[in-house]
Structures are given as structure tokens and as C-alpha cells.
C-alpha positions as a printed Julia matrix, in Angstrom:
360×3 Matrix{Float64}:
   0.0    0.0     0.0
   1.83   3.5    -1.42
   2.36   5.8     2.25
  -0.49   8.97    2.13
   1.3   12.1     1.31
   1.91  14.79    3.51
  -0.86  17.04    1.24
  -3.21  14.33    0.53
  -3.12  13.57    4.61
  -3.92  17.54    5.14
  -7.05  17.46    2.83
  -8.34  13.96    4.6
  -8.08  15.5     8.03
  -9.43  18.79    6.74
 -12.28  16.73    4.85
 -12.91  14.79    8.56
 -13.71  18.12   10.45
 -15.59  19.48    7.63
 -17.45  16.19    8.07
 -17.79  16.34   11.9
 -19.14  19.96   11.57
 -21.6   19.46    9.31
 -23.04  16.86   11.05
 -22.9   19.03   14.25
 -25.1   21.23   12.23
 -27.52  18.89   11.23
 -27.75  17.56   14.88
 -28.5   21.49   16.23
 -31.06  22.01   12.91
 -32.71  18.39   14.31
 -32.63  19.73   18.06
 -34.8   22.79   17.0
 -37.23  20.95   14.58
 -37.99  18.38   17.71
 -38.42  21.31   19.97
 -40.33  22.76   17.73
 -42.45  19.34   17.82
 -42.83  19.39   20.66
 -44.32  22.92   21.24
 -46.41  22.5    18.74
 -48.1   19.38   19.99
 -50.41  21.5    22.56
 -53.57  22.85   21.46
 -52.01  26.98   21.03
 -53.65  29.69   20.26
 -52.65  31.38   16.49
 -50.48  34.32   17.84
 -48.99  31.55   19.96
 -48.09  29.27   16.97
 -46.38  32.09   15.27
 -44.36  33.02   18.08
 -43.22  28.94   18.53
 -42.26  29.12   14.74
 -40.71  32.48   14.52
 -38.68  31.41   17.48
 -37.67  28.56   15.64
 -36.55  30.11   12.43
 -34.64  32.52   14.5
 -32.45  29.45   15.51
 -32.51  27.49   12.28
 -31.75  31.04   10.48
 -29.76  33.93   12.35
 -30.31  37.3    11.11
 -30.1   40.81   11.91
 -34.16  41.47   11.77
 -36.91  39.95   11.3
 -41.2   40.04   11.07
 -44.45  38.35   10.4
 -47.3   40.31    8.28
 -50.62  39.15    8.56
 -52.47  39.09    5.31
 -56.25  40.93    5.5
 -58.5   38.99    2.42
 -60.85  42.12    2.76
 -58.73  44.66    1.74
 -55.88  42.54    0.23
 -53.28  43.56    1.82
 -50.5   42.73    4.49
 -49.42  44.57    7.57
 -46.69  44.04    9.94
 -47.84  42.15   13.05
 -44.83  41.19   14.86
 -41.11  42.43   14.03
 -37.66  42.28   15.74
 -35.04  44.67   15.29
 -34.69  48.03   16.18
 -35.16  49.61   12.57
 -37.98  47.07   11.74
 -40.85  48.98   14.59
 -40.53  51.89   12.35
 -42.28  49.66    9.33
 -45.06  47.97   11.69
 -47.68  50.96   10.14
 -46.9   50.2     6.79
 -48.96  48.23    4.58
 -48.85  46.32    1.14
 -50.95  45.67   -1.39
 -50.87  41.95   -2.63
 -48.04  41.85   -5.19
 -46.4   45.02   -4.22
 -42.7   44.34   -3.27
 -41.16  41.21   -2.12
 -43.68  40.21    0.67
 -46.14  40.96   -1.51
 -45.3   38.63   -4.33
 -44.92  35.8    -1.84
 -48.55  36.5    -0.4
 -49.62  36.17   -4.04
 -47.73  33.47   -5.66
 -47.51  31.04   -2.3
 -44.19  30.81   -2.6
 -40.69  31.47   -1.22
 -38.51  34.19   -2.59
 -35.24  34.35   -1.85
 -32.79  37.8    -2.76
 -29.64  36.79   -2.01
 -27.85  39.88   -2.96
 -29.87  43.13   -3.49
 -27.29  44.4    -5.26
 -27.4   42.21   -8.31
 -30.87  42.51   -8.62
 -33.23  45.11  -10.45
 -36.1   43.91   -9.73
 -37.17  45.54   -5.98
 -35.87  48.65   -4.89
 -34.82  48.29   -1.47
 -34.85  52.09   -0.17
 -38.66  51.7    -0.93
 -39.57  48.32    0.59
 -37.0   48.64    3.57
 -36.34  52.14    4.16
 -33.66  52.37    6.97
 -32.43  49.22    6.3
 -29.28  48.54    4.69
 -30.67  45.44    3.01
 -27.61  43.09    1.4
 -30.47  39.81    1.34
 -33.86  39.06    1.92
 -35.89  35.93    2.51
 -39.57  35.78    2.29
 -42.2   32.53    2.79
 -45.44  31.99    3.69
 -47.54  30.58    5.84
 -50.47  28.44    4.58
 -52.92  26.13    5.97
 -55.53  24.54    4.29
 -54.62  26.6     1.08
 -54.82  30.04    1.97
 -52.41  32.88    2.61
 -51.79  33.77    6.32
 -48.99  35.78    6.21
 -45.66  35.66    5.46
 -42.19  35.29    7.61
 -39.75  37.85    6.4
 -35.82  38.01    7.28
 -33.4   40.55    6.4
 -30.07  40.12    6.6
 -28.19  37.49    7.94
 -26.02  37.49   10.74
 -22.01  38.02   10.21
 -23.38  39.92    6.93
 -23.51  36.91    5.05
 -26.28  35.98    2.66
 -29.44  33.89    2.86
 -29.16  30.42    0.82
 -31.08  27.95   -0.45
 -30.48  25.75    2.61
 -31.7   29.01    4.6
 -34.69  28.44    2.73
 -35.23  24.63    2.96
 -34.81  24.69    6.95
 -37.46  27.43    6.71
 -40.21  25.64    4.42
 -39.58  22.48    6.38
 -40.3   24.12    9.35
 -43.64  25.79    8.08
 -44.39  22.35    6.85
 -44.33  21.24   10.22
 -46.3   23.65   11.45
 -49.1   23.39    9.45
 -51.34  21.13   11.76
 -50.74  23.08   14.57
 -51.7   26.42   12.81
 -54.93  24.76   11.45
 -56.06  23.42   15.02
 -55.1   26.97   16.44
 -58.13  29.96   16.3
 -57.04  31.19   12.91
 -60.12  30.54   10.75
 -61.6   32.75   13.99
 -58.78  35.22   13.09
 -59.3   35.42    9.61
 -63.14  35.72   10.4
 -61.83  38.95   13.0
 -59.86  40.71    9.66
 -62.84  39.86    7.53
 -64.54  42.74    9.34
 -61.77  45.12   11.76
 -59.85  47.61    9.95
 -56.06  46.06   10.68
 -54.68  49.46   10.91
 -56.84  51.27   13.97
 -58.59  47.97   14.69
 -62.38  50.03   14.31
 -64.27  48.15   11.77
 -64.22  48.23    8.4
 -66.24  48.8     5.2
 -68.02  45.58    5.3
 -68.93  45.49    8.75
 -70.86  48.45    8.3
 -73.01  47.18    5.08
 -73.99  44.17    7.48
 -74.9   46.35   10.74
 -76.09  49.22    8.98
 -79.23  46.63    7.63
 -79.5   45.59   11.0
 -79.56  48.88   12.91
 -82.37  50.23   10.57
 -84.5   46.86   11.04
 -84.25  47.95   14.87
 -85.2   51.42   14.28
 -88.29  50.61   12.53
 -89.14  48.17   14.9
 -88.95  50.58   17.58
 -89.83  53.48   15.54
 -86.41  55.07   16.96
 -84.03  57.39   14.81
 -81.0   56.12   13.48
 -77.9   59.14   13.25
 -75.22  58.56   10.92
 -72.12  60.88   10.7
 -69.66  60.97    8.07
 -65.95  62.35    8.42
 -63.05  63.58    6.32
 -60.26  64.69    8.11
 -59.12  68.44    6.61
 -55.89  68.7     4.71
 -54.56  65.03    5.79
 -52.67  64.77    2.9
 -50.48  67.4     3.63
 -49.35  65.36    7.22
 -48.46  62.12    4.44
 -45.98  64.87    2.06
 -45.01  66.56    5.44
 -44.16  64.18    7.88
 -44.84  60.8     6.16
 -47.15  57.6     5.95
 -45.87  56.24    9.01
 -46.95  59.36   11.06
 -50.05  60.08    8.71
 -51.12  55.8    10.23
 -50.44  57.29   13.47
 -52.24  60.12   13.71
 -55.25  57.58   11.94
 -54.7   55.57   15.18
 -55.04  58.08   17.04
 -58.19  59.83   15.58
 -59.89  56.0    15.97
 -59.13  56.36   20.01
 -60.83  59.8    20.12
 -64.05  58.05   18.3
 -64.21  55.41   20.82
 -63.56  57.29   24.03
 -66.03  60.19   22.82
 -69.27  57.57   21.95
 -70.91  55.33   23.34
 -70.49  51.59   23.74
 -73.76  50.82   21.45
 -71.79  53.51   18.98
 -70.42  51.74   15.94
 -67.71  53.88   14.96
 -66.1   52.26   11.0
 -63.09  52.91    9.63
 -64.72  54.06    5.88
 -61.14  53.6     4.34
 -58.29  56.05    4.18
 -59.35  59.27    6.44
 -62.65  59.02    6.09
 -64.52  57.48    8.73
 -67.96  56.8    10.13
 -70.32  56.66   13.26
 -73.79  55.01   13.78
 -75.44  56.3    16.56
 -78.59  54.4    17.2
 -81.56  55.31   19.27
 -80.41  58.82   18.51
 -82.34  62.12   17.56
 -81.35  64.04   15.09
 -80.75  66.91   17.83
 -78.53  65.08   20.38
 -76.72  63.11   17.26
 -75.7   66.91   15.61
 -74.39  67.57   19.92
 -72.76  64.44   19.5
 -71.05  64.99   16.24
 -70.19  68.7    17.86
 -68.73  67.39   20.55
 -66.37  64.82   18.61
 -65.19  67.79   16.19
 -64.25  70.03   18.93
 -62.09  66.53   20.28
 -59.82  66.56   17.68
 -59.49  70.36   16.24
 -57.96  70.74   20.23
 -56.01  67.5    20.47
 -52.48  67.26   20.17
 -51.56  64.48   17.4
 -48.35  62.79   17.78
 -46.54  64.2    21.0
 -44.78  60.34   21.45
 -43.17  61.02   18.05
 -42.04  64.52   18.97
 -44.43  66.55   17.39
 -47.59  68.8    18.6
 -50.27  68.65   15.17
 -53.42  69.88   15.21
 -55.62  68.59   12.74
 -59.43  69.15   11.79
 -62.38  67.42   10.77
 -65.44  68.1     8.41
 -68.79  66.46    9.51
 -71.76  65.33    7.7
 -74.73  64.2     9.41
 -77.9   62.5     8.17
 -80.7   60.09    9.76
 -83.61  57.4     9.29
 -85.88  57.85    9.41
 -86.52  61.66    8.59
 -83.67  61.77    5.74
 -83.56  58.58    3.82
 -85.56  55.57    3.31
 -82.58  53.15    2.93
 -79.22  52.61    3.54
 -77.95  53.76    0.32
 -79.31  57.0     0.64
 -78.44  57.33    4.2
 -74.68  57.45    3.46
 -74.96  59.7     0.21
 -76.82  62.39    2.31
 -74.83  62.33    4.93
 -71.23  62.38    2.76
 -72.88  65.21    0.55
 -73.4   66.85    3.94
 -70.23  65.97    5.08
 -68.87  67.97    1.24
 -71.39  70.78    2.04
 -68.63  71.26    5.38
 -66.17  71.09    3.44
 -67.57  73.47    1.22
 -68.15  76.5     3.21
 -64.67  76.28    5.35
 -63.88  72.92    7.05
 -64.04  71.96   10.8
 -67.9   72.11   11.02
 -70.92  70.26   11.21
 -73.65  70.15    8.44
 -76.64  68.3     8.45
 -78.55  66.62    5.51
 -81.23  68.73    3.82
 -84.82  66.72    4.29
């Protein structure tokens, strides 16, 4: 038998701890995948099964930052629902349309994507999808069970400023693989029922919710032959706090109009997030005289509140209102929104910041 060379002897050892840590590595990635298991075997609630997997990936994949978005079907689009890293809180008020950037895509297609290096790629602009963040890679995937869109897990940059790999991504999809039982025994299809009808963004309800208790609220007036109020706002000039300050403060100061609604009304109120700054309250049981005190009273709330002193600032913003009611204005639902937006424009018309009530 010929003796080993010196160099040959140097690449067997070299090949034998290459060996010994890969299979180190496999024996940690197996460790976290039966932990995993093992959390996942109780009956969790969803929020909880996100956290046991985004624990997870966090050991199976280091990286700098990291964060879930929840997908709403209603208004197809994705918002930030948990994040880590420092930069990454500054993005949990931004939203996505389905399709629009990388998280987007993933939402849409079902699929992984994997950027290993933003720099050799033309395809996403990263100051726009991750401003603040110096983004070298990104991995996106998302989370299904029984067929639909959840979310999607989201990773940027990995740790020692390396790049995300394939591998990266096969530990990942393995581990949402995994997961999928426990996500479809958890109170998702509850969760999904919650977006359905709440407004992600200032958690009031949404467009939908109203069409459905709107019907309802006027079968109980006429039942009880009881008026049924309905005010219509558009904040004044909110625009100009989006090209000011930006569409992270403009969300906040959205957030913060919803918590005047709700702590000037009542808890029979239903107070609806129309969509962007336009909003709207049903008051029922509610004359026509106490609902135009009502709607007085919540304009004078925010003209004289101070709008984003936690972010530094001191904004005072206004609010046109446009009132109308059932029975003495409109017959029908339909109608009862039109009147009460035109009377909402009819504000708007002769200065801003006022009330104006729908013309019988």
C-alpha cells in the first residue's frame, strides 16, 4: 500500500472536520425541529403558533431582523404584526398591497422568494420596501394552511453579513411544513373571520362590517320606531401630514383619531373605519338633535387634540362632519350614506371643521 502524502493527509483531516461539523449542524437544525415538535403538539392559540415558529426560524436562520405580516383577504393587503429589530418597529404601520414588493409577491404566488444579494438585482428597490435598512439579502415565505395565505415570515439580513441560501430556505419551508397542523387546530379561521370585518390598521371596523350592521340597525329602528344618526368624516388637509411628515406618522395620527371616536361615543356607537381618512359613526336610538351635539362634541375633540406628541411633534388637525338620519332623511341605507357624505362635502364646502346636516 503506497504511504499517504503529507498534502493528501492535510485534505483527509481537513475533509474529517468538515465532516464532523456538518453533522454538528444537522444535529443542532434536528434539536430545534424536535423542539419545535414538541411545542407544537399542545392545542395553542394562532399568535402563539407564530411566536413557537418564529422562534424557531430565528435558531434554524440567524439574522439581523426579522417580522411576520398578517395578510387581511378584505382589503388585500399585508401589515406588519410582529417584528424584531430596532429599525424594523418603524415599518409595523406600513402596509402592502398583494403583489407590491417582495412580501407581496410571496402572499400572491404562495411561494418562497429568496434575494440573495440586493445588489445584483433590479427587480425591488430596497430604499422603498425597507427604508432604513441597509438590506444586502432578503428571505420571504409563507404561511399556509388549508390553502390560503396567512402571512408571510420575512428576514433581512443574515447574521455576520452573510447571505441567505437555499439551505436558509429549505430549513425554513420544512419548518412551516411542520407547522401546518398546529396552525390549522389553532383559532385562525376565527382570526381570519376577525380581519374579515376590523380595519387592521386602527382595529375600528371596516367597510363591510358596516353594510352588514347598517341593515340591522335600521330593522331595529323601525321596529322601535327610533331614529337612526349617521355621521360621516373627512379629516381636513390630511394629505399634507403624508408629504409633510410621512405615511408612518399620517397611520399614526389615523390611530389616534380612531381612540378619540371610541372614548367620545358610546359603547352601542359603531364607529367604522370608511377607508383612508374618512370614517364613520352610527349612533342608534339617537335624535337628530342630540346626534348633531354628539357629532359637535367629537369635532371640537380633535381640532384641540395634540396628534403625535410620542413622536415629537404637537399637530393639530381638523375634521369636516356630515350628518344624516332614518328615518326623517332617507328611506334606505344607500341613501343614508350619500346624504350624509354630501353633507359631510357641504362642510367642506363652506370652510372645514364644522358640522352640516342633511337637507330633508
Amino acid at each position: 500500500m503506497a504511504p499517504v502524502s503529507q498534502k493528501n493527509l492535510s485534505l483527509l483531516v481537513q475533509e474529517n472536520k468538515d465532516l464532523k461539523k456538518a453533522l454538528r449542524q444537522k444535529q443542532r437544525e434536528l434539536n430545534h425541529f424536535i423542539k419545535a415538535g414538541k411545542d407544537l403538539s399542545a392545542p395553542l392559540e394562532f399568535k402563539k403558533v407564530l411566536q413557537v415558529v418564529l422562534s424557531a426560524a430565528r435558531r434554524l436562520v440567524r439574522c439581523e431582523d426579522w417580522s411576520l405580516l398578517l395578510f387581511n383577504p378584505t382589503e388585500n393587503t399585508l401589515h406588519y404584526a410582529l417584528t424584531k429589530g430596532a429599525v424594523l418597529k418603524d415599518l409595523k404601520k406600513l402596509q402592502y398591497r398583494l403583489g407590491e414588493g417582495p412580501v407581496g409577491w410571496v402572499a400572491q404566488k404562495g411561494r418562497p422568494l429568496l434575494i440573495p444579494d440586493f445588489s445584483k438585482q433590479k427587480r425591488y428597490d430596497a430604499a422603498r420596501f425597507y427604508p432604513h435598512l441597509c438590506a444586502r439579502s432578503v428571505l420571504c415565505l409563507p404561511i399556509l394552511a388549508k390553502n390560503q395565505v396567512l402571512g408571510v415570515i420575512q428576514m433581512v439580513n443574515r447574521l455576520e453579513e452573510e447571505h441567505f441560501t437555499e439551505n436558509d430556505c429549505l430549513l425554513l419551508e420544512k419548518l412551516l411544513d411542520q407547522s401546518t397542523q398546529a396552525i390549522e387546530r389553532s383559532d385562525v379561521l376565527q382570526k381570519m373571520s376577525d380581519l374579515v370585518t376590523t380595519d387592521d390598521l386602527t382595529h375600528l371596523y371596516n367597510l363591510r362590517y358596516l353594510d352588514r350592521i347598517l341593515e340591522v340597525e335600521m330593522k331595529r329602528s323601525r321596529r322601535y320606531k327610533s331614529s337612526l344618526a349617521l355621521i360621516f368624516i373627512d379629516l381636513d388637509y390630511f394629505k399634507q401630514v403624508n408629504d409633510n411628515h410621512g405615511h408612518i406618522m399620517g397611520s399614526q395620527v389615523l390611530i389616534e383619531i380612531a381612540d378619540i371616536l371610541i372614548e367620545s361615543l358610546r359603547a352601542v356607537d359603531v364607529v367604522v373605519r370608511y377607508g383612508g381618512d374618512e370614517f364613520v359613526v352610527l349612533l342608534p336610538n339617537t335624535p337628530l338633535k342630540k346626534a348633531t351635539r354628539v357629532a359637535e362634541r367629537v369635532r371640537v375633540a380633535i381640532r384641540d387634540f395634540k396628534f403625535l406628541q410620542k413622536e415629537g411633534l404637537s399637530l393639530h388637525i381638523a375634521a369636516s362632519f356630515g350628518l344624516a338620519s332614518y328615518p326623517e332623511h332617507a328611506k334606505n341605507r344607500t341613501d343614508l350614506i350619500h346624504l350624509a357624505d354630501r353633507a359631510m362635502y357641504e362642510s367642506k364646502r363652506k370652510g372645514r371643521d364644522m358640522v352640516s346636516v342633511a337637507k330633508k
